[in-house]
LOVOZA-776851 format. One record per residue: x, y, z of N, C-alpha, C in turn. Coordinates in pm, 1 decimal. Each point is the difference from the previous one (the first is absolute). Example, Ala and Ser with C-alpha at 12.3 -4.5 7.8 and 13.67 -1.06 7.14 Angstrom:
// residues 2
- n.c1, n.c2, n.c3, ca.c1, ca.c2, ca.c3, c.c1, c.c2, c.c3
- 1319.0, -569.0, 780.0, -89.0, 119.0, 0.0, 90.0, 120.0, 0.0 .
- -35.0, 105.0, -72.0, 82.0, 119.0, 6.0, -77.0, 109.0, 73.0 .
This chain:
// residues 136
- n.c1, n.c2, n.c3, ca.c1, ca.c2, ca.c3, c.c1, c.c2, c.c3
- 85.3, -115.5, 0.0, -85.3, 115.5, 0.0, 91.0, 123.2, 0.0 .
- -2.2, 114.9, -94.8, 99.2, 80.2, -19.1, -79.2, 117.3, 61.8 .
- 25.0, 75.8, 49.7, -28.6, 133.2, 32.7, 87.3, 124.6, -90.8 .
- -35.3, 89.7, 29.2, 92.8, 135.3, -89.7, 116.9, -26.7, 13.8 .
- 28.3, -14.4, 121.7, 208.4, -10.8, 47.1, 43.1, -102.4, -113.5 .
- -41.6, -80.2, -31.5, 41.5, -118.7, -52.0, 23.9, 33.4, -172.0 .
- -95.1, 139.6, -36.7, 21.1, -33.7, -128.8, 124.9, 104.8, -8.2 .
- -13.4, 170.3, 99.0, 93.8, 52.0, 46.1, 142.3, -69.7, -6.0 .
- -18.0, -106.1, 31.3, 158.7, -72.1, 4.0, -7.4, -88.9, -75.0 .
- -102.7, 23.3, -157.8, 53.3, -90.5, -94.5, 1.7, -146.5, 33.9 .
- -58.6, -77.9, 137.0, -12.3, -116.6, 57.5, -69.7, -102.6, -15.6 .
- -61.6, -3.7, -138.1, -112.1, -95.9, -64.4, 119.2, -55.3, -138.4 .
- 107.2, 88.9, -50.1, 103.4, -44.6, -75.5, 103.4, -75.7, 50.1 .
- -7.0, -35.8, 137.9, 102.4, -75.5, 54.1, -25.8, -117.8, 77.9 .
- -142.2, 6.5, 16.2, -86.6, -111.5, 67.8, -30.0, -127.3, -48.4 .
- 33.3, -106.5, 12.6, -13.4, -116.5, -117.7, -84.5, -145.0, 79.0 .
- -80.9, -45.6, -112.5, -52.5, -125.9, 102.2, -120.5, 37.9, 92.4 .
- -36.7, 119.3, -6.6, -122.7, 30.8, 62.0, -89.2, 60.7, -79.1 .
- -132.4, 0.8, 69.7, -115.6, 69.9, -48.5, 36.5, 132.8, 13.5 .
- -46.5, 117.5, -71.5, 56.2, 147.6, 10.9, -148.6, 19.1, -34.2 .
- -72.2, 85.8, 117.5, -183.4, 84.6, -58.2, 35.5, 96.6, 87.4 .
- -60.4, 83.8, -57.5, -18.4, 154.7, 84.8, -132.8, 10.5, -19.3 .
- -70.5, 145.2, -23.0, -122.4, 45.6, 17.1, 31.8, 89.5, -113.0 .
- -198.0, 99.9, -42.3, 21.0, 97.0, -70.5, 94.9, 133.0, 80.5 .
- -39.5, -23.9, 161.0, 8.6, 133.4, 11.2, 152.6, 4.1, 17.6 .
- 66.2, -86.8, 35.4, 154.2, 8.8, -12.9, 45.7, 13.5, -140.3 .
- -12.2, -54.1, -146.1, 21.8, 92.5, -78.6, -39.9, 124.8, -35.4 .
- -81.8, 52.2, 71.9, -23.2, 133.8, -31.7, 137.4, 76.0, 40.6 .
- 41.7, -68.1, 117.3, 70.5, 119.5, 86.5, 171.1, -28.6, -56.2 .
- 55.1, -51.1, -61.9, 121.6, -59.4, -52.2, 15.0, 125.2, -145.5 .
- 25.7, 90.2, -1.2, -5.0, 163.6, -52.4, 112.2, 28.7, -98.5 .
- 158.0, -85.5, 101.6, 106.9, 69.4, -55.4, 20.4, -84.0, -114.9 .
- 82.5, 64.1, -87.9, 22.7, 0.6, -131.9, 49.1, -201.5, 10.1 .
- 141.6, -0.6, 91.2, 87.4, -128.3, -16.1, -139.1, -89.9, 53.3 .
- -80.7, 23.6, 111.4, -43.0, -74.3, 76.8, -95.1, -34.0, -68.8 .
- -100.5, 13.7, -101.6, -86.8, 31.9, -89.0, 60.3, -67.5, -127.5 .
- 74.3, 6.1, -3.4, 65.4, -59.0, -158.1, 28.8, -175.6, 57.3 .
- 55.7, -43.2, 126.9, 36.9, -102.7, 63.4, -155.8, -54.8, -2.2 .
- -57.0, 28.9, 50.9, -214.7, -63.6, -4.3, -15.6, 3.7, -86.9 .
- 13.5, 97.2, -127.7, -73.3, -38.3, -95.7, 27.4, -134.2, -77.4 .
- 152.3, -14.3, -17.1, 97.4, -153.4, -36.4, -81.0, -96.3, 97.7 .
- -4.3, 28.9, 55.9, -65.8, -125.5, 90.2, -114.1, -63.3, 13.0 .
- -106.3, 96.6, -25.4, -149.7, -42.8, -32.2, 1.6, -21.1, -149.7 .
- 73.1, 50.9, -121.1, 2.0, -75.0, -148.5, -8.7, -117.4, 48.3 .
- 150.2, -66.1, 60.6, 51.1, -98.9, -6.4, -34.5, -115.1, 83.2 .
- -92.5, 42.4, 46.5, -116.2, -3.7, 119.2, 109.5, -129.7, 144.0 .
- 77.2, 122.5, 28.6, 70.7, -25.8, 112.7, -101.2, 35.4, 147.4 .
- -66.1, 74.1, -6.0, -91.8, 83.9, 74.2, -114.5, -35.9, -25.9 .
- -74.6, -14.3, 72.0, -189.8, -17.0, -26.3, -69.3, 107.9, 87.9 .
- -62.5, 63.3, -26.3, -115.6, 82.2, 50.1, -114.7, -46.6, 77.5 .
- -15.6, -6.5, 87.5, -139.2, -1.2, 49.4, -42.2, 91.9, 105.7 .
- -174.0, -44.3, -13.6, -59.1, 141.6, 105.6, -34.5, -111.7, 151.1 .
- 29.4, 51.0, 96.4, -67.1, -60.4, 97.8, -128.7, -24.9, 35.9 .
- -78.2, -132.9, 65.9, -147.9, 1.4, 41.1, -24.7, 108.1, 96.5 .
- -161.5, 40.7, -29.7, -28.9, 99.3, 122.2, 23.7, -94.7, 125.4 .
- -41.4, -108.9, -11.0, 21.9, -7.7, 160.6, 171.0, -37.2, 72.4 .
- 78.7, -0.9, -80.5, 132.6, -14.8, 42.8, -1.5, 160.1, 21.0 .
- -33.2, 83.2, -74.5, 41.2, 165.8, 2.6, -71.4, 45.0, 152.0 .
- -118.2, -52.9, 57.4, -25.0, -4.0, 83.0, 47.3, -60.7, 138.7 .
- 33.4, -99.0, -2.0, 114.3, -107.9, 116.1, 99.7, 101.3, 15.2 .
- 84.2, 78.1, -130.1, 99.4, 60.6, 39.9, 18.6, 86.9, 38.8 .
- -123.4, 86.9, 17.2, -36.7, 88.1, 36.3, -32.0, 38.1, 123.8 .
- -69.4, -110.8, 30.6, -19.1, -95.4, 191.5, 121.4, 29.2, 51.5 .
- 100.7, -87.7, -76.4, 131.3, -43.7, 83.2, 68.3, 143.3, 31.0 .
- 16.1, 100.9, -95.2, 58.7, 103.0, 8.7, -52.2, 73.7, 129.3 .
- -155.9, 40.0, -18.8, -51.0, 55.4, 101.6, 26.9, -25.1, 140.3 .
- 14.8, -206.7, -5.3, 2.6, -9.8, 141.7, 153.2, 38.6, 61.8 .
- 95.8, 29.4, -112.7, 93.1, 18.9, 52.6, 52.7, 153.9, 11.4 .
- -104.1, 91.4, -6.8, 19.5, 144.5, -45.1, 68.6, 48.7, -92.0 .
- 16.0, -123.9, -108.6, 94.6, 68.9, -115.8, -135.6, 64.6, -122.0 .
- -58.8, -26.5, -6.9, -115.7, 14.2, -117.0, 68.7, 107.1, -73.1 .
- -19.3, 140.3, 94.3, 25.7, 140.4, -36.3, 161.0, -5.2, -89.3 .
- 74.3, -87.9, 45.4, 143.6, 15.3, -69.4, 17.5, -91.0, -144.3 .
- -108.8, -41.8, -18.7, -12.4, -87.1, -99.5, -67.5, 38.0, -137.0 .
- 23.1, 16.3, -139.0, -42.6, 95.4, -97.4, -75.2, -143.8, -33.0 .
- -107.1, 0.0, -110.8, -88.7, -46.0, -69.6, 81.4, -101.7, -70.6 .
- 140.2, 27.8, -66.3, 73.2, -84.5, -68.5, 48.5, -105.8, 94.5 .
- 48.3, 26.3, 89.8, 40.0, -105.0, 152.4, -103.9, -91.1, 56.6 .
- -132.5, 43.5, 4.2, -120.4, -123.8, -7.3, -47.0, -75.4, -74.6 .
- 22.9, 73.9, -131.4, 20.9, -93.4, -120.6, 70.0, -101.6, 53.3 .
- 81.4, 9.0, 10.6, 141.5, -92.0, -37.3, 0.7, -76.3, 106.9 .
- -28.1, 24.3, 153.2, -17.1, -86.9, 106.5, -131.7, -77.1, -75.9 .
- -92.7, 29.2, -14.0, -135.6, -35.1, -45.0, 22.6, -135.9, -88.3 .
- 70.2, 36.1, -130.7, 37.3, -86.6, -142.2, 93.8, -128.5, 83.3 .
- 101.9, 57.2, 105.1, 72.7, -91.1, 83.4, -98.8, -60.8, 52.3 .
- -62.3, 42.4, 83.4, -144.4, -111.6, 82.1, -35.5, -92.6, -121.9 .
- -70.3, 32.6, -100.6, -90.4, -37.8, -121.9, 128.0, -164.7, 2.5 .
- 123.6, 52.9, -22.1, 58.1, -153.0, -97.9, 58.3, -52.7, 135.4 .
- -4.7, 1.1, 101.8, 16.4, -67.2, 101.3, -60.8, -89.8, 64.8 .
- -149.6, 69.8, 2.1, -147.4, -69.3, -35.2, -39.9, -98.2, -83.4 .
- 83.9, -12.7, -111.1, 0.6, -60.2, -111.7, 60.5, -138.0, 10.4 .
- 123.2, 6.5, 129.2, 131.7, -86.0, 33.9, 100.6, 19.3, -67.2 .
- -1.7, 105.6, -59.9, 159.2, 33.3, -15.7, 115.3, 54.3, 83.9 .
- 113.3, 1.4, -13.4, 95.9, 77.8, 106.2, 19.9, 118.3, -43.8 .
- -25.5, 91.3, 112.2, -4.4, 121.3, -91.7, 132.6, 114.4, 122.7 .
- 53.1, 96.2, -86.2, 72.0, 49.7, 72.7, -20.8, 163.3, -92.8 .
- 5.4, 107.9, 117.7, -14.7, 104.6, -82.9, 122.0, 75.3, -13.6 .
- 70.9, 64.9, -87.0, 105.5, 80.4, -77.7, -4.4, 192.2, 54.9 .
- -0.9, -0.1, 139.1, 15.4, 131.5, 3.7, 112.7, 35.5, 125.6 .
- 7.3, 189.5, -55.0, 40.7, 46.7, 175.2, -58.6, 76.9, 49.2 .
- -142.5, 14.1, -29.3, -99.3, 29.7, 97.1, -14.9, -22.8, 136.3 .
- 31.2, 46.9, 113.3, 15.9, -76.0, 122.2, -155.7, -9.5, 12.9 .
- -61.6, 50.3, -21.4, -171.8, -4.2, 69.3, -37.1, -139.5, -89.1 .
- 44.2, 21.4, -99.4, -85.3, -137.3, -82.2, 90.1, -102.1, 3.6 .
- 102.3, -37.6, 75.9, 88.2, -96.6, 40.8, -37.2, -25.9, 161.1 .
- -85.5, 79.7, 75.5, -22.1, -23.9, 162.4, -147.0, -94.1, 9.5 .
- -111.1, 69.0, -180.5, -158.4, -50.1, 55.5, 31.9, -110.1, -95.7 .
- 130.7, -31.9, -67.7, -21.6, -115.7, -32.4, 69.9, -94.6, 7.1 .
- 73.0, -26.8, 111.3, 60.7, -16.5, 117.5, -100.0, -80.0, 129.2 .
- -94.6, 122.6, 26.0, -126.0, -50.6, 69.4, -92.0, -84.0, -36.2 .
- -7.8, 27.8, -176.2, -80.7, -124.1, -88.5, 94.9, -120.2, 2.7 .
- 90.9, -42.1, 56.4, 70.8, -156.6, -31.6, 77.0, 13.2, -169.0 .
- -31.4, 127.5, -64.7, 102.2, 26.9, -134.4, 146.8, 34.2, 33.0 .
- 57.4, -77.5, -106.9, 113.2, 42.0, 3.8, 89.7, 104.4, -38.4 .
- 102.1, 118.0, -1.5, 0.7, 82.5, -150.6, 206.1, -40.5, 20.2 .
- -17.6, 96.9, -77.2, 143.1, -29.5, -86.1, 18.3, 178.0, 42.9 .
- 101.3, 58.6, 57.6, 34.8, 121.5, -5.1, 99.1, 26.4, -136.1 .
- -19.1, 110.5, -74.2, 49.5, 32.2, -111.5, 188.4, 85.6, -2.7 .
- -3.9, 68.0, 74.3, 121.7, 58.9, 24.2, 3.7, 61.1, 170.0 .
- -130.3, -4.7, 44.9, 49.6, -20.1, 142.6, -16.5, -129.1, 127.7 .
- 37.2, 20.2, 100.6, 56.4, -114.9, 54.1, -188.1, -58.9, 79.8 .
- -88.7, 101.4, 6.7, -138.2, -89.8, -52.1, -20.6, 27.8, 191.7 .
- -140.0, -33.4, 46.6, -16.0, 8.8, 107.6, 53.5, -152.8, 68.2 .
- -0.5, 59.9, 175.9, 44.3, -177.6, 72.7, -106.3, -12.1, 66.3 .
- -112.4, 63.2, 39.6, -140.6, -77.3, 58.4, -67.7, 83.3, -38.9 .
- -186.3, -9.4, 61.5, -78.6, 47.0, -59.8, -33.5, 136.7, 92.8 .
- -44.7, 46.0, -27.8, -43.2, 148.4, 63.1, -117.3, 27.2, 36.2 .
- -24.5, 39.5, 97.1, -119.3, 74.7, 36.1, 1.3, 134.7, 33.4 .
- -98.8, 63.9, -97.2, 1.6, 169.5, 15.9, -117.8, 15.3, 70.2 .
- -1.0, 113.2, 109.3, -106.4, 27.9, 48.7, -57.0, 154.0, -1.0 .
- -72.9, -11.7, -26.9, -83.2, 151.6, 40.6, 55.2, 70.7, 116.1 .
- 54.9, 134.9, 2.7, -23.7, 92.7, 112.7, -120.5, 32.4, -69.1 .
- -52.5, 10.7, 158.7, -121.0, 67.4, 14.5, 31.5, 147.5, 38.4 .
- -62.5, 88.6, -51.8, -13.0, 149.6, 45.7, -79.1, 57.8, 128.8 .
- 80.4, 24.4, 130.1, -64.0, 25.6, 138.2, -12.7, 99.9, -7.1 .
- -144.2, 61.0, 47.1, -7.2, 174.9, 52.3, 17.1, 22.9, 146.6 .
């Protein structure tokens, strides 16, 4: 499961022997010229597969985030991608996700997923963020 970092570092061209899917909304966000030219070779050659996640995985991941107060640190493309991770895990596949997102490496972490840190050294347990509350 690739996230942005992954295409950022050109990391679907060096990956061999595995399944490689992302989402729509992670190619949206892959912009730069090299990083963009590296995906496009890759979905021709169909190194890469696309898919959209089920609503109800987009939902589970959404749960998980919340219960861990990450929701808010998490963009639409990052539930995707935890989400699409739920979806082929569900499925029985082994799935591991491709980022250095620390928020989307902690709720999926908490989901029993595995990820792969891309160029940084990746979180070592899971996190819990909590609300301050505002006292008068």
């Amino acid at each position: 499961m690739l996230d942005t970092a992954a295409f950022l570092a050109r990391l679907q061209l060096s990956l061999y022997g595995v399944e490689l899917v992302t989402t729509p909304s992670v190619i949206e966000e892959v912009r730069d010229f090299e990083s963009r030219l590296g995906l496009e070779i890759s979905l021709e050659v169909s190194r890469v597969s696309v898919e959209e996640p089920s609503r109800d995985s987009i939902e589970v991941a959404r749960r998980a985030a919340s219960e861990l107060g990450a929701l808010e640190k998490l963009s639409r493309t990052d539930v995707d991608v935890l989400a699409l991770a739920i979806d082929k895990a569900r499925s029985g596949l082994e799935v591991a996700i491709a980022t250095d997102d620390y928020s989307l490496q902690n709720v999926a972490s908490y989901l029993g997923l595995a990820f792969l840190p891309v160029k940084t050294r990746g979180i070592s347990s899971v996190r819990v963020f909590k609300r301050r509350s505002s006292s008068a």
